[in-house]
C-alpha positions in Angstrom: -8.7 -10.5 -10.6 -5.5 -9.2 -11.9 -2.3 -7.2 -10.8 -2.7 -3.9 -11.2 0.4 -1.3 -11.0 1.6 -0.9 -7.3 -1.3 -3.3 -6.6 -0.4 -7.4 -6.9 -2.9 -9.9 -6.4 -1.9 -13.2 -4.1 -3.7 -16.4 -4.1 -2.2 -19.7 -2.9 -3.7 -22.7 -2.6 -1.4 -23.9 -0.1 -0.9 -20.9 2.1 -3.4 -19.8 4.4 -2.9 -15.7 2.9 -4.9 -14.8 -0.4 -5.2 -10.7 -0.5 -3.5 -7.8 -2.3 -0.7 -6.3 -1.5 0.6 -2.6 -2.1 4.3 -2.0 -2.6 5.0 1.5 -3.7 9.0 2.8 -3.9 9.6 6.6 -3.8 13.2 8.4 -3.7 14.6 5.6 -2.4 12.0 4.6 0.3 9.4 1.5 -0.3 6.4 1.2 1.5 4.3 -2.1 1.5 1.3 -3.2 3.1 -1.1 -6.5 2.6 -5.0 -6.2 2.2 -6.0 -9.6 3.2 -9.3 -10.9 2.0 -10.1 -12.7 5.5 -9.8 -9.3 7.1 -12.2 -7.1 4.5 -14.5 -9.1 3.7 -13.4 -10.5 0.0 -11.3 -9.7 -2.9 -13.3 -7.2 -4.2 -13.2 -5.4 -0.6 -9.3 -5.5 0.5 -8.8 -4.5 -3.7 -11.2 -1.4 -2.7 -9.2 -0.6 0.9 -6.3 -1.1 -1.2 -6.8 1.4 -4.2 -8.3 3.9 -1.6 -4.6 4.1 0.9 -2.9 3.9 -2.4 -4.9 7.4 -3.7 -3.8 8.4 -0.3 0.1 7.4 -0.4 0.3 9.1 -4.0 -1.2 12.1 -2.9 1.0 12.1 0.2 4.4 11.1 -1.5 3.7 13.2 -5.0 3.3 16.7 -2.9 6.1 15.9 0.1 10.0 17.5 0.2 12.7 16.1 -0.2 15.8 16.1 1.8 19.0 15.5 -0.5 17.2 13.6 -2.7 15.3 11.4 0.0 12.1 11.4 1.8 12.1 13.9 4.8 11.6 11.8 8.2 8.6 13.3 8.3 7.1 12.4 5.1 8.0 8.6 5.9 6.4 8.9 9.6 3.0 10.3 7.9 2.9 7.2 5.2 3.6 4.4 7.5 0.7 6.2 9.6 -1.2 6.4 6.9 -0.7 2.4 5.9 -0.9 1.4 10.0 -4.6 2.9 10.1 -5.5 1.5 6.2 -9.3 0.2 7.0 
């Protein structure tokens, strides 16, 4: 499986962790949350939960305010909710 934007695929052979994680930067904020396989299932699984809070985040960041050119407090409470209850 390969990297996809926002989206990077880890797999080490020496470390315990193989999954995806999701790094998305917006107005000076960066939000970032790993999809380990372990936890859903497989690659092709966390890759799914991943893709799906990703379509969420967009959606979320693309239509919030900003506040002097920054996120509003608001706006960055919602996504780290939103990446705290990624199933």
């Amino acid at each position: 499986m390969k990297s996809k934007k926002n989206l990077t695929r880890f797999t080490y052979e020496s470390a315990a962790f193989e999954g995806w994680r999701l790094c998305i930067s917006k107005a000076g904020t960066t939000f970032t949350r790993y999809f380990p396989d372990k936890k859903f299932g497989g690659g092709k699984k966390s890759l799914a939960a991943a893709e799906k809070t990703l379509a969420e985040l967009k959606t979320l960041l693309d239509s919030a305010k900003k506040v002097d050119g920054k996120l509003s407090p608001t706006t960055v409470k919602k996504a780290e909710k939103l990446l705290a209850e990624a199933v």
